[in-house]
TILOZA-801101 format. One record per residue: residue number from 1; x, y, z of N, C-alpha, C, O, CB in turn. Coordinates in steps of 0.02 Angstrom, whole numbers, plus 32768, in hexadecimal, padded with zeros to 4 digits. Atoms other than C-alpha are relative to their C-alpha. Last residue first. Glycine has a CB too. Layout:
N
+-----+------+------+------+------+------+------+------+------+------+------+------+------+------+------+------+
! num !  nc1 !  nc2 !  nc3 ! cac1 ! cac2 ! cac3 !  cc1 !  cc2 !  cc3 !  oc1 !  oc2 !  oc3 ! cbc1 ! cbc2 ! cbc3 !
+-----+------+------+------+------+------+------+------+------+------+------+------+------+------+------+------+
! NUM !    X !    Y !    Z !    X !    Y !    Z !    X !    Y !    Z !    X !    Y !    Z !    X !    Y !    Z !
...
+-----+------+------+------+------+------+------+------+------+------+------+------+------+------+------+------+
! end
This chain:
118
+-----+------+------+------+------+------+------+------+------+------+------+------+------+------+------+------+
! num !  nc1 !  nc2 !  nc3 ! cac1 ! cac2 ! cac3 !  cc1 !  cc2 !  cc3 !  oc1 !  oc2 !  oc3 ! cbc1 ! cbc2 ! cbc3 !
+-----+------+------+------+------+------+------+------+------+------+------+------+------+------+------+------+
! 118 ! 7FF3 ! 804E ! 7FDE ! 7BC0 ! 86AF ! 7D5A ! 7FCA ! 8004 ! 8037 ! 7FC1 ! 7FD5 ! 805D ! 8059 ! 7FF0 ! 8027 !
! 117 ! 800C ! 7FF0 ! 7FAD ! 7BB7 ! 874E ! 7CFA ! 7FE6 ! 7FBC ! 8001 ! 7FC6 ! 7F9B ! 7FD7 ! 7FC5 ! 8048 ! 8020 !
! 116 ! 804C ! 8008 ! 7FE6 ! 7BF8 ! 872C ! 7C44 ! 8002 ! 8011 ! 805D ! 8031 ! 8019 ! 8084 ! 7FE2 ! 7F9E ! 7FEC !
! 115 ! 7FDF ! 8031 ! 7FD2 ! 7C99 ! 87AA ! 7C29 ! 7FA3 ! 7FDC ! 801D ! 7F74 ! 7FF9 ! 8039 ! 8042 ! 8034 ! 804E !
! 114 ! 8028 ! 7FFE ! 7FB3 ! 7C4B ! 8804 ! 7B83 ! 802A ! 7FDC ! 8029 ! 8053 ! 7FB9 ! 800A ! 7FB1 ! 7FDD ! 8005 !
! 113 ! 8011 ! 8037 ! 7FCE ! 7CA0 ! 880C ! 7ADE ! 7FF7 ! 8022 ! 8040 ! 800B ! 8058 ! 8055 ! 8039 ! 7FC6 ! 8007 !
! 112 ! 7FE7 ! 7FEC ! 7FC1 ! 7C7C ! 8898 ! 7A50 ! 8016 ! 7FA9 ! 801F ! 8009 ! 7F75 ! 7FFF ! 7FBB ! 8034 ! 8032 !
! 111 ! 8006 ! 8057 ! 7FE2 ! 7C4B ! 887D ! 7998 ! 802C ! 8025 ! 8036 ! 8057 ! 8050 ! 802B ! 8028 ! 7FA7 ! 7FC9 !
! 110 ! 7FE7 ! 801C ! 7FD6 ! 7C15 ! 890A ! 7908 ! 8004 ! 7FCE ! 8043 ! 7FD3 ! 7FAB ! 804D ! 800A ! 801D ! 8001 !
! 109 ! 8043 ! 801B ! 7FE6 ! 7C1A ! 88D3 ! 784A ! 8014 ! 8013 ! 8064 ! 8041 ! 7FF4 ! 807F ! 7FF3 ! 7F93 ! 7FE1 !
! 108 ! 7FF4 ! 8019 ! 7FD8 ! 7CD0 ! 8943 ! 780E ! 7FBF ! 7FE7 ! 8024 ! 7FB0 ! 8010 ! 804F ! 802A ! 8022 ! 801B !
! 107 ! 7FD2 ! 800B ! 7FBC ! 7CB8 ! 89AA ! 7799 ! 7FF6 ! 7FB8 ! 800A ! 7FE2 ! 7F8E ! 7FE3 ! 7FE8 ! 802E ! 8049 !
! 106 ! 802B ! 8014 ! 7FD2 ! 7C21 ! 89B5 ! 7705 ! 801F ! 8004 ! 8057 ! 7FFD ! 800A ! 808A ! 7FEF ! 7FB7 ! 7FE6 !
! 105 ! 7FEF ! 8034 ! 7FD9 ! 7C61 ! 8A12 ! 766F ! 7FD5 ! 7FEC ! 805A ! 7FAD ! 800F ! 807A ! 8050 ! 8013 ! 8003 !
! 104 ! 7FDF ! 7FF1 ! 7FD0 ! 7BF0 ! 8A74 ! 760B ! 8026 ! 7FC3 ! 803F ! 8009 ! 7F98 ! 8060 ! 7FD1 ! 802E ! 8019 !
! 103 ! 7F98 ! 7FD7 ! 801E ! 7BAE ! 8A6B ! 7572 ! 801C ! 8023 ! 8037 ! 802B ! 805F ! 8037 ! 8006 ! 8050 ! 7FB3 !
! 102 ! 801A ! 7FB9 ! 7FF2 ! 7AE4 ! 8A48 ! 75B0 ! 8040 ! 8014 ! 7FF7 ! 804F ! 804B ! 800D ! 7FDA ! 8016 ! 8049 !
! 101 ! 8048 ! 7FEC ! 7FF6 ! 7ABA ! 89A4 ! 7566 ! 8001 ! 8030 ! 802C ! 7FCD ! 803C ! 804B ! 7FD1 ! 7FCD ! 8016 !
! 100 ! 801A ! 8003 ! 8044 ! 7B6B ! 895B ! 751F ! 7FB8 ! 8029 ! 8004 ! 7FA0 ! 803D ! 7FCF ! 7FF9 ! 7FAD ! 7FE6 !
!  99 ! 7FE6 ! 7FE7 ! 8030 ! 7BD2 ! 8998 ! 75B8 ! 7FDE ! 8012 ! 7FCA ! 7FDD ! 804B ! 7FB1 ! 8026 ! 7FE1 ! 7FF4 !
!  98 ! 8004 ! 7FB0 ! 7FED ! 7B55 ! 896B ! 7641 ! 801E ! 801D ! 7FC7 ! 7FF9 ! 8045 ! 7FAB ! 8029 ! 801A ! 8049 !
!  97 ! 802C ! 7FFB ! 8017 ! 7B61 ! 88CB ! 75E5 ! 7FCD ! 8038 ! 8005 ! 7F9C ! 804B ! 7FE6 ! 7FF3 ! 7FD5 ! 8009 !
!  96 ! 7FFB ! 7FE5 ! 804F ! 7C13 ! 88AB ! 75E4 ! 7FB5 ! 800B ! 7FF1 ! 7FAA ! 8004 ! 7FB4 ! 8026 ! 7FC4 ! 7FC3 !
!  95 ! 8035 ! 802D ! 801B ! 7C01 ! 88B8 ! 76AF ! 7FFB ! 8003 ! 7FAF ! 7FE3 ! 8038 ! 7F9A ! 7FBA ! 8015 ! 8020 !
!  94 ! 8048 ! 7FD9 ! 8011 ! 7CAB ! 88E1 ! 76D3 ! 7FDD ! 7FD7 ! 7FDD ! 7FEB ! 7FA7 ! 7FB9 ! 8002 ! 8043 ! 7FD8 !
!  93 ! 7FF0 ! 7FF1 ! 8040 ! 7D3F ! 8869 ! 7710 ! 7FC0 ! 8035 ! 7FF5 ! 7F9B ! 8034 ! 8026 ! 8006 ! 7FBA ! 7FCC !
!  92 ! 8046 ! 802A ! 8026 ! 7D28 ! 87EE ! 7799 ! 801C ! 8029 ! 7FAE ! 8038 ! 800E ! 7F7E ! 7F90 ! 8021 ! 802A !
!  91 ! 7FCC ! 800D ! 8038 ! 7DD1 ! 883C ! 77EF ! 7FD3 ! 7FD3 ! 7FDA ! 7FED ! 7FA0 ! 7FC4 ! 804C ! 7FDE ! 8018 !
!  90 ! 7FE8 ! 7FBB ! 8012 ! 7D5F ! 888A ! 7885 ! 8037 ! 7FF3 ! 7FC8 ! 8060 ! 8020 ! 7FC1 ! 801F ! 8029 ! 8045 !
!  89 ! 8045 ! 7FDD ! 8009 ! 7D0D ! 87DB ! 789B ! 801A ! 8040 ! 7FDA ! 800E ! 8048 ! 7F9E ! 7FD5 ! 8012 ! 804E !
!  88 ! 802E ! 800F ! 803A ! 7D9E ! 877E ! 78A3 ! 7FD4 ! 802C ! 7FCF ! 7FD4 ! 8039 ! 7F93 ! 7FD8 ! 7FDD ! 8019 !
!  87 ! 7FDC ! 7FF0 ! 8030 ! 7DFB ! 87E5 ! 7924 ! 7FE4 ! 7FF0 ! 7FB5 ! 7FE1 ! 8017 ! 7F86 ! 803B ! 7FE2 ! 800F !
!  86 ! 8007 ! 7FD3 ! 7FFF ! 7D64 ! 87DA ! 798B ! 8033 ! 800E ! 7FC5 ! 801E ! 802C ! 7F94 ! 7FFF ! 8015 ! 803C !
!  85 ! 8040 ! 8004 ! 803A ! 7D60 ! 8710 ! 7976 ! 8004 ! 8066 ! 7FE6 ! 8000 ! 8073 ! 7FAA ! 7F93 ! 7FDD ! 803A !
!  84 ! 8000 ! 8023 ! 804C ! 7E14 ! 8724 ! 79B0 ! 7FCE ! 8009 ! 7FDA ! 7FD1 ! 8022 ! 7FA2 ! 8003 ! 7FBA ! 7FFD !
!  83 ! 7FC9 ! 7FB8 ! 8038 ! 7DF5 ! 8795 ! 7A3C ! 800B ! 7FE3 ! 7FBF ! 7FFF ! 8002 ! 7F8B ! 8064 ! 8015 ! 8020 !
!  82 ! 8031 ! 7FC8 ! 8009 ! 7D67 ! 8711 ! 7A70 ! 800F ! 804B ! 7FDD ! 7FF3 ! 8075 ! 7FBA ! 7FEB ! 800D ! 8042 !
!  81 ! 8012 ! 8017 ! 8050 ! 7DCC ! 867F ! 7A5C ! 7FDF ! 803D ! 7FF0 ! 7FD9 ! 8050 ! 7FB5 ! 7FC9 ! 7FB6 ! 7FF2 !
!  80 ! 7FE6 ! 8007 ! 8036 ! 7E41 ! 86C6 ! 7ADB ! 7FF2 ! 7FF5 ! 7FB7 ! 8010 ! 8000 ! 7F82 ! 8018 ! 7FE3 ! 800D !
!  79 ! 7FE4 ! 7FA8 ! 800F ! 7DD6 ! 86FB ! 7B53 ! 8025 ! 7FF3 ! 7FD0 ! 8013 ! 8019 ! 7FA3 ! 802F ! 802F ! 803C !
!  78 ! 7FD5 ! 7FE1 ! 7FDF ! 7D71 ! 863A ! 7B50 ! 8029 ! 804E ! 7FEF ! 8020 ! 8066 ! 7FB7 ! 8027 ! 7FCE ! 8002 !
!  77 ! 7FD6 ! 801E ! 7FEC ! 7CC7 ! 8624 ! 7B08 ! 803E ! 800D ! 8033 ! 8031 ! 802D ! 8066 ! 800C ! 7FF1 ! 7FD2 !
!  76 ! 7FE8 ! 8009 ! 7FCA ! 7C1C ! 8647 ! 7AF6 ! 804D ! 7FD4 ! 7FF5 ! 8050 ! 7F98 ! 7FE8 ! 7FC7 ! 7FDF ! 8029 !
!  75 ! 7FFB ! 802D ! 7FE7 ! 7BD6 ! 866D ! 7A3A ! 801C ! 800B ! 8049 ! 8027 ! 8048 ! 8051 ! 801D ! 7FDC ! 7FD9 !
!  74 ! 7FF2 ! 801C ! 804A ! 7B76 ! 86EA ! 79C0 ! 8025 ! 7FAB ! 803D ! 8004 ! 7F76 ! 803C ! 8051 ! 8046 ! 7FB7 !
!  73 ! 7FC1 ! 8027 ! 7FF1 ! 7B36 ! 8749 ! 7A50 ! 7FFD ! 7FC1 ! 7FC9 ! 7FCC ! 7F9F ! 7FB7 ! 8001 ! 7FE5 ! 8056 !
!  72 ! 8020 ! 8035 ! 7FEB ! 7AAE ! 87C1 ! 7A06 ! 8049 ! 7FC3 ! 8007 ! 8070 ! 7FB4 ! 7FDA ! 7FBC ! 7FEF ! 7FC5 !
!  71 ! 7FB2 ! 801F ! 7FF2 ! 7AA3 ! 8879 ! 79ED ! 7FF0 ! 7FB1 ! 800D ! 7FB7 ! 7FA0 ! 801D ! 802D ! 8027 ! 804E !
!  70 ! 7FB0 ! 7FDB ! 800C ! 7A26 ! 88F0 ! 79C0 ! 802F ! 7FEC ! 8001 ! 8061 ! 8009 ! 7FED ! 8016 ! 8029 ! 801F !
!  69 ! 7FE7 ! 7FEF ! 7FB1 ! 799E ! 8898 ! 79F6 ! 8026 ! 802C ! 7FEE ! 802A ! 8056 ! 801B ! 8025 ! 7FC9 ! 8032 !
!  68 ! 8040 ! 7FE2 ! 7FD9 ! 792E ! 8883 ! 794F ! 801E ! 8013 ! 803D ! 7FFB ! 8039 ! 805E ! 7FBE ! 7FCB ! 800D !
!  67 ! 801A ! 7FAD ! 8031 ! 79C5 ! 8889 ! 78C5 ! 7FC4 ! 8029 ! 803A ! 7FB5 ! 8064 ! 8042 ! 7FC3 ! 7FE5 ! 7F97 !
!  66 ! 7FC7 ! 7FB5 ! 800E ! 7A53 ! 8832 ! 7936 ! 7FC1 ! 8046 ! 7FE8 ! 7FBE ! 8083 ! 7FF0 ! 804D ! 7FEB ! 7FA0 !
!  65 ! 800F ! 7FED ! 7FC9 ! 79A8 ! 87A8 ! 795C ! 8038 ! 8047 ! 800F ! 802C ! 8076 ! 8036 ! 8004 ! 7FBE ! 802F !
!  64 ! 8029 ! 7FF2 ! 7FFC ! 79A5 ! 8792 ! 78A2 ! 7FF0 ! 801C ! 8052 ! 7FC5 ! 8047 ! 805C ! 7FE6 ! 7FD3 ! 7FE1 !
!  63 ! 8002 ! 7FCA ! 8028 ! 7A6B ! 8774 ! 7882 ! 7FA5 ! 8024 ! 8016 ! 7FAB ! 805F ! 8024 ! 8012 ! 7FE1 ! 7FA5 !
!  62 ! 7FE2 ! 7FD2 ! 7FD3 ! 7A49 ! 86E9 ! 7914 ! 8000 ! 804A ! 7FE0 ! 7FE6 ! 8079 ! 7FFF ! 8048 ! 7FE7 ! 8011 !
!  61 ! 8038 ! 7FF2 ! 7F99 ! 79B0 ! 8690 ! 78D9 ! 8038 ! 802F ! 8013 ! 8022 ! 8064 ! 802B ! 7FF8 ! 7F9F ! 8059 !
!  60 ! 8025 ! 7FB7 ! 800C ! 7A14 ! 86A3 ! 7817 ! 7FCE ! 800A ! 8049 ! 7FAE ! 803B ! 805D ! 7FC7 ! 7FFE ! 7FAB !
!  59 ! 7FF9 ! 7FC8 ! 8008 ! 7AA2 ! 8662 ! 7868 ! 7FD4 ! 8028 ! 7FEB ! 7FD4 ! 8065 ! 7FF4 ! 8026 ! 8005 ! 7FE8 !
!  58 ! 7FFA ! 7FE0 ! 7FBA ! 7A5A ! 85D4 ! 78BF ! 8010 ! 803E ! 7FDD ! 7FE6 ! 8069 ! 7FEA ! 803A ! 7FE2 ! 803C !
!  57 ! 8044 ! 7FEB ! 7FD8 ! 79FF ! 858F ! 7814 ! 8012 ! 802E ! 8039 ! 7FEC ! 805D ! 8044 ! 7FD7 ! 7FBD ! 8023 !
!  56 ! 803E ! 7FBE ! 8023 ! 7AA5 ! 85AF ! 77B4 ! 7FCE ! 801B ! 8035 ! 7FC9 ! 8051 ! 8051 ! 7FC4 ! 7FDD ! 7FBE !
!  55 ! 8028 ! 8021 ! 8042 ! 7AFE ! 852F ! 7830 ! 7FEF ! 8055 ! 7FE4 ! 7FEE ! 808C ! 7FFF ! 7FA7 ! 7FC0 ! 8017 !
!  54 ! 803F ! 8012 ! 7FBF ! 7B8E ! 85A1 ! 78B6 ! 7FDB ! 7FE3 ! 7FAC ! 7FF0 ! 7FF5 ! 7F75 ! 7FC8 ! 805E ! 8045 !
!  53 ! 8018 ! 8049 ! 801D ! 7C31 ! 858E ! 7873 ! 7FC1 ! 7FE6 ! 8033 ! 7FB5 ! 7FBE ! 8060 ! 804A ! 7FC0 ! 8002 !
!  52 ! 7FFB ! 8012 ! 7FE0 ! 7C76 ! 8647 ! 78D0 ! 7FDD ! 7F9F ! 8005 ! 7FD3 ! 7F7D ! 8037 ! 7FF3 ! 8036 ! 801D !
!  51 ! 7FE2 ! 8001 ! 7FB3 ! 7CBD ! 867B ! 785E ! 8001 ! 7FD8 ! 8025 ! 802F ! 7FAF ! 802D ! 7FED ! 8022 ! 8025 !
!  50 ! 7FB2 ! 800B ! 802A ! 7C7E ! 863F ! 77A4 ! 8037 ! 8015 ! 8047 ! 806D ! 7FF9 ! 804E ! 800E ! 804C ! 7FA7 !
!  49 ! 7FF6 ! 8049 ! 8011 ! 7BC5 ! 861C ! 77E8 ! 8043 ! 7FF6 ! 7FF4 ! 805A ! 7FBD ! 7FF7 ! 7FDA ! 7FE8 ! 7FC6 !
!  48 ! 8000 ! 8032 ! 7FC4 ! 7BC1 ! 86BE ! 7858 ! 7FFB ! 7FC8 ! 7FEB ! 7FF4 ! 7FA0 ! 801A ! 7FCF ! 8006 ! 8030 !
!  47 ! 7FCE ! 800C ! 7FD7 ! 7C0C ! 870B ! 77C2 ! 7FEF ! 7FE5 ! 8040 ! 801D ! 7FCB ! 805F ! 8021 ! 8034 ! 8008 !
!  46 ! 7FC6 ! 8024 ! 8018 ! 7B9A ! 86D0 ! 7747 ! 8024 ! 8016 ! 8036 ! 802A ! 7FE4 ! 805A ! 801E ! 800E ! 7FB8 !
!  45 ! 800E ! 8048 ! 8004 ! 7AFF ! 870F ! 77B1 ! 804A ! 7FDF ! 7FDE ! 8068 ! 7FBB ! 8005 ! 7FB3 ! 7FF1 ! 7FCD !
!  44 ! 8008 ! 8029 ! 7FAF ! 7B43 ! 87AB ! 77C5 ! 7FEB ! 7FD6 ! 800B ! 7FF7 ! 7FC8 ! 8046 ! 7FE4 ! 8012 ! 802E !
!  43 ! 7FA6 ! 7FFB ! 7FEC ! 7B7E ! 87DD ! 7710 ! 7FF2 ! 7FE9 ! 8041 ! 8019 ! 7FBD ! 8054 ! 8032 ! 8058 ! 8000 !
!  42 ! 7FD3 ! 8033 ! 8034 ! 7AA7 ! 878B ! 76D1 ! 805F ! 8015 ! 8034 ! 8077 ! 7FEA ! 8059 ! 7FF8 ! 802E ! 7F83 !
!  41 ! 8003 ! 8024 ! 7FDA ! 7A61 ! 8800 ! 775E ! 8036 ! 7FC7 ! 7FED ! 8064 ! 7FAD ! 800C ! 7FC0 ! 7FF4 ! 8007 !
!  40 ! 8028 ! 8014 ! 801D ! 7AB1 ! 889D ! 7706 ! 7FF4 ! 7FB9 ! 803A ! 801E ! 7FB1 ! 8066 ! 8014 ! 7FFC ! 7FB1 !
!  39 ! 7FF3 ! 804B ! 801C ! 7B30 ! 8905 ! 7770 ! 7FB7 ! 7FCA ! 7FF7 ! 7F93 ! 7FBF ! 8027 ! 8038 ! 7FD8 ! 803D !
!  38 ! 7FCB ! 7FF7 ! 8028 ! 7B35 ! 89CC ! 7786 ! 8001 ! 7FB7 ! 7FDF ! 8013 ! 7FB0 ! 7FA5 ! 8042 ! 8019 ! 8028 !
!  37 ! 802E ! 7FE9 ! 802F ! 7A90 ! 89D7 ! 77F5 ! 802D ! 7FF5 ! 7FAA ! 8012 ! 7FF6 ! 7F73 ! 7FEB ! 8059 ! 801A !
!  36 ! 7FE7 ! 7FBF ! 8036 ! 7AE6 ! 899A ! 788B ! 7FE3 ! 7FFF ! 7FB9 ! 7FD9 ! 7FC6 ! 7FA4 ! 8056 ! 7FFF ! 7FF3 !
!  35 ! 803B ! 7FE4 ! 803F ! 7AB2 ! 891B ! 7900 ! 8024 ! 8027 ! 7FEE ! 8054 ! 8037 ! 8011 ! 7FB4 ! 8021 ! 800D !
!  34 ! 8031 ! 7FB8 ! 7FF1 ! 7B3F ! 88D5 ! 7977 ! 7FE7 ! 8013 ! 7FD5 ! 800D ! 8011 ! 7FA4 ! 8018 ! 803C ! 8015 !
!  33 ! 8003 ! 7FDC ! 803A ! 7B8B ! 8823 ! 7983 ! 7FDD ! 803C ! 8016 ! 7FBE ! 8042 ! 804B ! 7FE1 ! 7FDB ! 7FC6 !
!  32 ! 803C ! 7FDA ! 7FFA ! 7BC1 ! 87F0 ! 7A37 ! 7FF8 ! 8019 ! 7FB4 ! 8026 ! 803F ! 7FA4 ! 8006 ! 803D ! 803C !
!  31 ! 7FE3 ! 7FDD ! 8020 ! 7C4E ! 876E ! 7A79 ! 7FA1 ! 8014 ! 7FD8 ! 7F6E ! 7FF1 ! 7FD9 ! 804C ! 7FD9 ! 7FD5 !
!  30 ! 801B ! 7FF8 ! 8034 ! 7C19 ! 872F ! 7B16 ! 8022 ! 8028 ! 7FCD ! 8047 ! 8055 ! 7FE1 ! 7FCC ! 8012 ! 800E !
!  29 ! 800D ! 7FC7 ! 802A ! 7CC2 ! 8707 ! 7B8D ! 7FBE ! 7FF7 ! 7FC4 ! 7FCA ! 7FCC ! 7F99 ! 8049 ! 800F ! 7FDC !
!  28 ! 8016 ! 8001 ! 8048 ! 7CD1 ! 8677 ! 7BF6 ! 7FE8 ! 8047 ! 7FE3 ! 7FB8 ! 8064 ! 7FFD ! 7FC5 ! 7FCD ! 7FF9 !
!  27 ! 803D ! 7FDC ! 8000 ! 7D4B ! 8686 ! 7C92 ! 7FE1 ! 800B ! 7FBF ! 8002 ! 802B ! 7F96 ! 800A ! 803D ! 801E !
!  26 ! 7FD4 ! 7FCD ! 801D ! 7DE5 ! 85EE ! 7C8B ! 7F9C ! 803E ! 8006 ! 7F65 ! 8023 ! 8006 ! 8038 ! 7FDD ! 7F8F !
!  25 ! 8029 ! 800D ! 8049 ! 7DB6 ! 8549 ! 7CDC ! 800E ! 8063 ! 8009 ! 801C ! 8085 ! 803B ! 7F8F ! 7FCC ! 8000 !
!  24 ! 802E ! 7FE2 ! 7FFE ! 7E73 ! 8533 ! 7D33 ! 7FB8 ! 800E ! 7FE5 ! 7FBF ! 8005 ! 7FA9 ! 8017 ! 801A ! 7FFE !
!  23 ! 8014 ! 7FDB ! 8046 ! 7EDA ! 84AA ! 7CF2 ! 7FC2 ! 8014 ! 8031 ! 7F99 ! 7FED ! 8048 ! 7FF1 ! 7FCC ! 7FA9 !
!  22 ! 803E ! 7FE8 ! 7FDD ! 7F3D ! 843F ! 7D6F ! 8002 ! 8040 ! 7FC0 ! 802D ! 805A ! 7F9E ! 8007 ! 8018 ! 8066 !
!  21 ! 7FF9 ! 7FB8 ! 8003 ! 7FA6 ! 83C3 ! 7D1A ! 7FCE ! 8041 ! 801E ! 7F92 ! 8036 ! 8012 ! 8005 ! 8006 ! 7FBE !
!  20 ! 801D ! 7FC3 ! 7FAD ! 7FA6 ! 8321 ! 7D86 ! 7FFD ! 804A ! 7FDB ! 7FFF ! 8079 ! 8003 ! 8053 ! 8009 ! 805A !
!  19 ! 7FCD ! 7FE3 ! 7FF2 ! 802C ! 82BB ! 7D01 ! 7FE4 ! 8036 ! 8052 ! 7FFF ! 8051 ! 8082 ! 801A ! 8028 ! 7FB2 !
!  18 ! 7FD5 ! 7FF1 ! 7FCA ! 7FB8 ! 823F ! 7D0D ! 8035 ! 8021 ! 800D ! 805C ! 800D ! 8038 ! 800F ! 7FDC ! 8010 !
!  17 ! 7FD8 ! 8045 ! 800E ! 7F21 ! 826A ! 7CBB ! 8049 ! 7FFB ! 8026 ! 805B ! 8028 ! 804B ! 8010 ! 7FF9 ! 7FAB !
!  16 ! 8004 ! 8037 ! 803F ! 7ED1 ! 8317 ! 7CE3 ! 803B ! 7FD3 ! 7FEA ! 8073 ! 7FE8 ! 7FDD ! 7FF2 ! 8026 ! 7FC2 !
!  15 ! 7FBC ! 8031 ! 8005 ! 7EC0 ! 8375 ! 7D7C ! 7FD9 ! 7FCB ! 7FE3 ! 7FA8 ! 7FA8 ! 7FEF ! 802F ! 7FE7 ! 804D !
!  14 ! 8016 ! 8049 ! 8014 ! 7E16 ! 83F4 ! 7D8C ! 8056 ! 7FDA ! 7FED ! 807D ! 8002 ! 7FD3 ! 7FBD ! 8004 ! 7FAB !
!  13 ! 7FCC ! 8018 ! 8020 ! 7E18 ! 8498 ! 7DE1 ! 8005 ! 7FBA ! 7FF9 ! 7FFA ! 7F95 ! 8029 ! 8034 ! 8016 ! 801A !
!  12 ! 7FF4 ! 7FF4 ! 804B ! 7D77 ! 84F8 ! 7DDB ! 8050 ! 7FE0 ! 7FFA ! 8070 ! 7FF1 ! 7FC8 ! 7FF8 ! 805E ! 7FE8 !
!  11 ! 803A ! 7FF2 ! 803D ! 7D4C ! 84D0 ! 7EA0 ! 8020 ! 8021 ! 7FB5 ! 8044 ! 804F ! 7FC5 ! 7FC3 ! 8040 ! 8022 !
!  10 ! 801C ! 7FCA ! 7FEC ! 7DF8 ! 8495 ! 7EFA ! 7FC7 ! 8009 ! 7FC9 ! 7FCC ! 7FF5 ! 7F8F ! 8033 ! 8038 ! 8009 !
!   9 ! 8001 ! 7FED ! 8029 ! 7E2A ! 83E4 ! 7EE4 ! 7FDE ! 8058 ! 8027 ! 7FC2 ! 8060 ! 805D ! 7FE0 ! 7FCB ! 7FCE !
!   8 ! 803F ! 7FEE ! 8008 ! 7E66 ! 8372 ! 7F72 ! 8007 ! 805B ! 7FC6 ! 8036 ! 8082 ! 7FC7 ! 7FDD ! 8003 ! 805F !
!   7 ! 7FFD ! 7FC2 ! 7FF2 ! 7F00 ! 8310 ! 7F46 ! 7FAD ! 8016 ! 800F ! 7F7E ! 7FF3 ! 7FFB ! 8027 ! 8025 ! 7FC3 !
!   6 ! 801E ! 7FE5 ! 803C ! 7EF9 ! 825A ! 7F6B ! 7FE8 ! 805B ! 8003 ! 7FC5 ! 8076 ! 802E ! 7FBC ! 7FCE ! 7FF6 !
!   5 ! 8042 ! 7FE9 ! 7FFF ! 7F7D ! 8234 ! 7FD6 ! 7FD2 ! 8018 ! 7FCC ! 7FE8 ! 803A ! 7F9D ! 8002 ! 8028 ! 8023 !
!   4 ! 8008 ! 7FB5 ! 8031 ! 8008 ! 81CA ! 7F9F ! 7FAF ! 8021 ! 8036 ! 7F81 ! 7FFF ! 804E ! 7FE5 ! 7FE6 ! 7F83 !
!   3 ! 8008 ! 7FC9 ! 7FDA ! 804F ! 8134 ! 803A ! 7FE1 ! 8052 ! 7FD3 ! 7FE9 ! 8089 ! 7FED ! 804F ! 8005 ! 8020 !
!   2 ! 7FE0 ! 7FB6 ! 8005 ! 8044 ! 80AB ! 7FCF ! 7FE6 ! 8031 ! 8040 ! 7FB1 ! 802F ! 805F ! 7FE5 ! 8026 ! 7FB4 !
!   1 ! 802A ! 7FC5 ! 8000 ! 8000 ! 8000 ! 8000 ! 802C ! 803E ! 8000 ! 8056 ! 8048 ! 802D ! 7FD0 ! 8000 ! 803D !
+-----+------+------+------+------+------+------+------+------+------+------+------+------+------+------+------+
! end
């Protein structure tokens, strides 16, 4: 019989396989589209399918709740993915359709993150 104790765990820290690594759970960030008048439904539906690889069907429920709320959390994840998705977003490109149907460029679709409240 060994003498090991079995460690006791503190709440959000979990030890995995046997090396024991301890891995914090990290604080989840919403990431946030925002209404604006500048981008067609069609450029915001493709990019929440080409970003953030949500189905069609979800994006046009989500693109549609951007148009009636004003805003609408696209996904939940960690701070890191969330600057990423953000970087994404703001390097989409203009809407080519704002372009073709009122000759003017479109910017930047815009997108915040939130810290969720726990």
């Amino acid at each position: 019989m060994s003498d090991q104790s079995t460690p006791v765990l503190m709440p959000g820290v979990k030890i995995e396989n046997e090396e024991k690594t301890v891995q914090k759970n990290s604080p989840r960030w919403n990431v946030i589209l925002l209404d604006d008048p500048n981008h067609t439904f069609a450029y915001v539906t493709d990019l929440i399918v080409n970003v953030f690889r949500r189905s069609m069907d979800d994006a046009k429920a989500l693109t549609e709740e951007v148009h009636r709320m004003g805003r609408a959390i696209i996904v939940t994840c960690s701070k890191e993915r969330a600057e990423l998705y953000l970087e994404q977003v703001r390097s989409y490109g203009n809407d080519p359709f704002m372009k073709m149907f009122k000759g003017k460029e479109s910017g930047a679709l815009g997108v915040t993150m939130e810290p969720v409240d726990d």
